[in-house]
C-alpha positions, 0 to 999 in steps of 0.5 A: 575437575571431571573431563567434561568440564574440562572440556567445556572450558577449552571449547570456551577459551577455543571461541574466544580465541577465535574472535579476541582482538589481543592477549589480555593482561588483565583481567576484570570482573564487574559485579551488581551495577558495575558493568558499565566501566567495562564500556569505557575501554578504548578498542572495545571487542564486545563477546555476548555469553549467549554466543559462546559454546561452554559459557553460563548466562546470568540471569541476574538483573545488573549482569549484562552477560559479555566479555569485554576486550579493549584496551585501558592507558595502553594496558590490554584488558578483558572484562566480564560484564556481570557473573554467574552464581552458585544460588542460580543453580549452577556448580562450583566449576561452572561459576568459575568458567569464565574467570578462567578462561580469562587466565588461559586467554593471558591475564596474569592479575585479575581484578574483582568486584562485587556490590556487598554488604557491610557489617561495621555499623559506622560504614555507609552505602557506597563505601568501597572496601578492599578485600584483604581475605575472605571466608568461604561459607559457601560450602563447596569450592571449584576444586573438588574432584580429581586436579587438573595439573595443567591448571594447578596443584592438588593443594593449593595455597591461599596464604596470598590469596589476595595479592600484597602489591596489588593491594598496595597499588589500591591503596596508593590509588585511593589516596592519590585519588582522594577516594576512602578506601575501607579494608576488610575480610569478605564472607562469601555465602549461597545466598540467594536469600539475604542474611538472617540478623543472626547470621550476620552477627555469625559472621561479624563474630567470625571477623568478616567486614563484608558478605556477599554472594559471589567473588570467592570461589573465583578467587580459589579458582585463579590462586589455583592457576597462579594468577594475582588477584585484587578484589574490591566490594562496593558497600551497597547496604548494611546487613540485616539488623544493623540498619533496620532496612528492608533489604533488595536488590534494587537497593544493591542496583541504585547504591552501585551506580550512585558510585559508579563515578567514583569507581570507574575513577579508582578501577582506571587507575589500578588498572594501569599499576597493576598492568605496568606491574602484571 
């Protein structure tokens, strides 16, 4: 990490210091359509990035651009309504400012979401996937460059990269909730261009269930700091060549707040085990 972004992440942590109602337990990141969960919290403190000296605004439509505290079943949450992107230009350590500052602000778990899309031909739109690993295929990662050893080690392990007991805390939610939980590997490439059918039959053969544009950059950041990760992909379309449909973002948009109910649901209840437990 050069010394400037280092710089840059302390000046953020420093601001929202200043103006956080509470030390955070866990932490939430809400991809494509999914923001609104965020305004369900009880006690909301609402930081827009704008505000924020060091912090990246989006400039994706579907990522409202805030740092949400509240408070979920007691549990002391801070969300981040939508992300930045490699694809908007940005570097690998400026994607991944925002996650960490949560985990310099307290969270020890963070949960993670992202609309994705689905590589198994008998899934559908408006699936919800548990990322049980990924591929980066990004090409770069947030750790390049001379290690920051107050944030983590040179080499760090990914064994684990998605934490085991939170993963089973999803999957004891989703069957007490009746909600279908699909599981699989998350292929995270560059974008902003969707896949080529090919590339998609690329990644399939390379044992990916879903693909997307984000997600896993944030994941290496956080394993980096010791922080516990669960992530979760919302199937907004099947990948090129699998449906025959021409694929947009206002597809992604609609297939994500058609689950939003049904998500808000499920992100509630992780939200409470895994505080009780973070």
């Amino acid at each position: 990490m050069s010394s400037s972004e280092l710089a840059q992440l302390s000046t953020l942590v420093d601001g929202l210091h200043k103006r956080a109602p509470h030390v955070p337990r866990v932490g939430l990141v809400l991809g494509s359509g999914l923001g609104s969960f965020a305004d369900d919290l009880k006690s909301i403190t609402k930081i827009p990035y704008a505000e924020l000296t060091g912090m990246p605004v989006s400039s994706v439509v579907g990522h409202a651009g805030n740092f949400v505290f509240g408070t979920w079943e007691g549990v002391p949450v801070v969300c981040m309504q939508g992300r930045v992107h490699l694809y908007e230009g940005h570097a690998a350590p400026t994607v991944v400012r925002g996650t960490r500052a949560m985990a310099k602000l307290g969270a020890t778990c963070v949960l993670l979401t992202n609309a994705a899309g689905g590589l198994e031909p008998s899934w559908t739109p408006g699936d919800l996937m548990l990322i049980t690993d990924h591929l980066n295929l990004t090409g770069t990662t947030p750790l390049l460059g001379a290690n920051e050893d107050a944030l983590g080690p040179r080499f760090a392990d990914m064994t684990r990269a998605y934490d085991p007991e939170i993963m089973q805390m999803a999957r004891e939610v989703g069957q007490a909730q009746h909600i279908a939980l699909r599981e699989g590997v998350y292929a995270g490439l560059l974008g902003p261009s969707y896949e080529t059918p090919a590339e998609i039959r690329m990644v399939r053969t390379l044992g990916a269930q879903a693909v997307g544009m984000s997600t896993v950059l944030e994941v290496i950041a956080l394993r980096h700091m010791g922080v516990r990760i669960g992530a979760l992909s919302c199937i907004t379309n099947l990948g090129a060549g699998i449906s025959g449909n021409v694929l947009s973002h206002t597809e992604v948009e609609e297939t994500a707040r058609a689950k939003r109910q049904d998500l808000k649901r499920f992100l509630g209840h992780w939200i409470a085990l895994a505080g009780e437990n973070a």
